[in-house]
C-alpha positions, 0 to 999 in steps of 0.5 A: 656068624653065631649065636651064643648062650651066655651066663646069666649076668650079674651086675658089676660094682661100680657099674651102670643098674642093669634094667629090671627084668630078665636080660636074654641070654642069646647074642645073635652076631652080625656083620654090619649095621645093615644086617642088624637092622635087618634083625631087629625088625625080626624082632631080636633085641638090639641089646642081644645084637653084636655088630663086627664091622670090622671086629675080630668075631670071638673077641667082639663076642666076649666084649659084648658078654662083659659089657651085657653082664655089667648092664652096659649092653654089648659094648664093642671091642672098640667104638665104632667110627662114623662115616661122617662128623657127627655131633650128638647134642644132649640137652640138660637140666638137673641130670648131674646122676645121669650125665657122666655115665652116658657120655661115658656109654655113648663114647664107649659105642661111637667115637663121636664128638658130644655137646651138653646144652645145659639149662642151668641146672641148679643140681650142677649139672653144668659143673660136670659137663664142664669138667667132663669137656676139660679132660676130653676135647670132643665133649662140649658144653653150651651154658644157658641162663634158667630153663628155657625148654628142650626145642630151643635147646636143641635149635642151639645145638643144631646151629653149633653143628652147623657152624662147626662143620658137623655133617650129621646132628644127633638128638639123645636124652640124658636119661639113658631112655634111648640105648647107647648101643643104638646110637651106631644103627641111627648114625650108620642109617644117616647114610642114607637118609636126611633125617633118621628116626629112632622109632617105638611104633615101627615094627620091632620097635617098642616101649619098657617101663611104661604103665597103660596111661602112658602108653595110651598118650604116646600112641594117642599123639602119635595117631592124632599127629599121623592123621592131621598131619598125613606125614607117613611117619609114625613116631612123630614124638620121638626124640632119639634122631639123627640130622644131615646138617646139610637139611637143616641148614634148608629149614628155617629154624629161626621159625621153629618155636615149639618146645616139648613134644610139639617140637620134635613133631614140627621138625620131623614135619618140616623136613617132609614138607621139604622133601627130605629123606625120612627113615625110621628104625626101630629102638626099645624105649625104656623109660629113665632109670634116675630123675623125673621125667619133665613131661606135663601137661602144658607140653601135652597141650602145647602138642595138641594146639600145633598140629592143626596150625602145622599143615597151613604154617608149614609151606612144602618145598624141595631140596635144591 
């Protein structure tokens, strides 16, 4: 296995805005998604990781450098193939801009299946996934009448899963906030854990992007979470995940009524007071490059009210 020295990369006509800021020239080449996890808590950028599970070594090397020049990351010279059926849910609300080129992203790194949960976007976002699932059989559309807010958007998702036989069930933003390339390393760990966590405060993990303020809220949440709850994890905000369909298939969700940030905390909570097998992995944040973000304050304040309620709403339990 190698390293290389790549060109600086020049971004693509028609392609997907490289990320502001110098991209590292060096690839560091692995054989499978163990030994780059394995780097990454090294410190080593995913986006500089080439994984062959399989791949012819030069070939994947000079796939991977085109796709870094493009912007696109270190595109494989195939999509990588999941052990199990997987569904990535991507709920939606006024991302017509970003939509069609991250379901074009996500399939370009994993052969999976995909459902859009979208809101009734007023921007058409809706008109896009549904001619985005006409020309191919593995994208899905959920149409929903007016927001009604990320945690009941995702429930939705996690029940079709459920009922059309996936065994794993992914959370990912439209956005590109959470790199297509990592969506492999979070399925492939999977196999190991009931509920994988693509995490920024986990050693190798960080944030891009963001200014001081909201960094200090993240990490503020996260602390405030880590402590009331005494969960061991330590991205509890984190909505880049991957489910066994089999675990959620256990909780309740039908009690889960958080939204927002205050959703993903609950559900992360609820698998441990289940006794699920929870696993982080480190990921780059990097903060939208389209749209506005849908944070504000009544998500925020919603977190802080639930967290104290959790530890007495939430009974533990073990898996049978």
């Amino acid at each position: 296995m190698t390293g290389l020295t790549a060109p600086e990369p020049r971004p693509v006509p028609g392609t997907a805005t490289p990320a502001p800021g110098p991209r590292p020239a060096t690839i560091v080449v692995v054989a499978d998604f163990a030994a780059a996890e394995a780097k990454v808590r090294d410190g080593v950028d995913s986006e500089r990781i080439v994984v062959l599970a399989g791949q012819d070594e030069a070939a994947a090397i000079a796939a991977a450098e085109r796709g870094r020049a493009q912007g696109r990351g270190p595109v494989p010279t195939r999509p990588h193939r999941a052990k199990r059926r997987t569904l990535v849910v991507i709920p939606t609300y006024n991302e017509k801009d970003n939509l069609e080129p991250v379901v074009r992203a996500i399939h370009s790194y994993l052969d999976t299946d995909i459902l859009v949960v979208d809101d009734g976007s007023p921007d058409g976002t809706g008109a896009i996934a549904d001619r985005l699932a006409a020309a191919d059989p593995r994208i899905h559309v959920l149409h929903r009448q007016g927001k009604q807010g990320l945690g009941t958007a995702y429930i939705a998702g996690f029940r079709f899963a459920i009922e059309h036989g996936y065994e794993r069930a992914c959370e990912m933003d439209a956005d590109f906030s959470h790199a297509p390339w990592d969506l492999p390393r979070l399925v492939f760990a999977a196999e190991h854990a009931d509920l994988v966590i693509g995490s920024r405060y986990v050693k190798g993990g960080n944030t891009v992007g963001w200014d001081f303020r909201r960094r200090l809220l993240s990490r503020g949440a996260n602390l405030y979470a880590r402590l009331v709850l005494s969960s061991g994890i330590r991205d509890n905000t984190a909505g880049f995940r991957c489910f066994a369909t089999a675990a959620l298939q256990r909780l309740d969700l039908a009690a889960v009524s958080a939204q927002g940030y205050a959703f993903q905390i609950e559900m992360a909570f609820r698998m441990v007071r289940a006794g699920f097998r929870v696993q982080e992995i480190p990921i780059h944040f990097v903060d939208r490059r389209v749209g506005a973000s849908k944070m504000d304050g009544k998500i925020a304040r919603e977190a802080l009210l639930l967290v104290p309620k959790l530890r007495s709403r939430v009974k533990r339990s073990r898996p049978d």
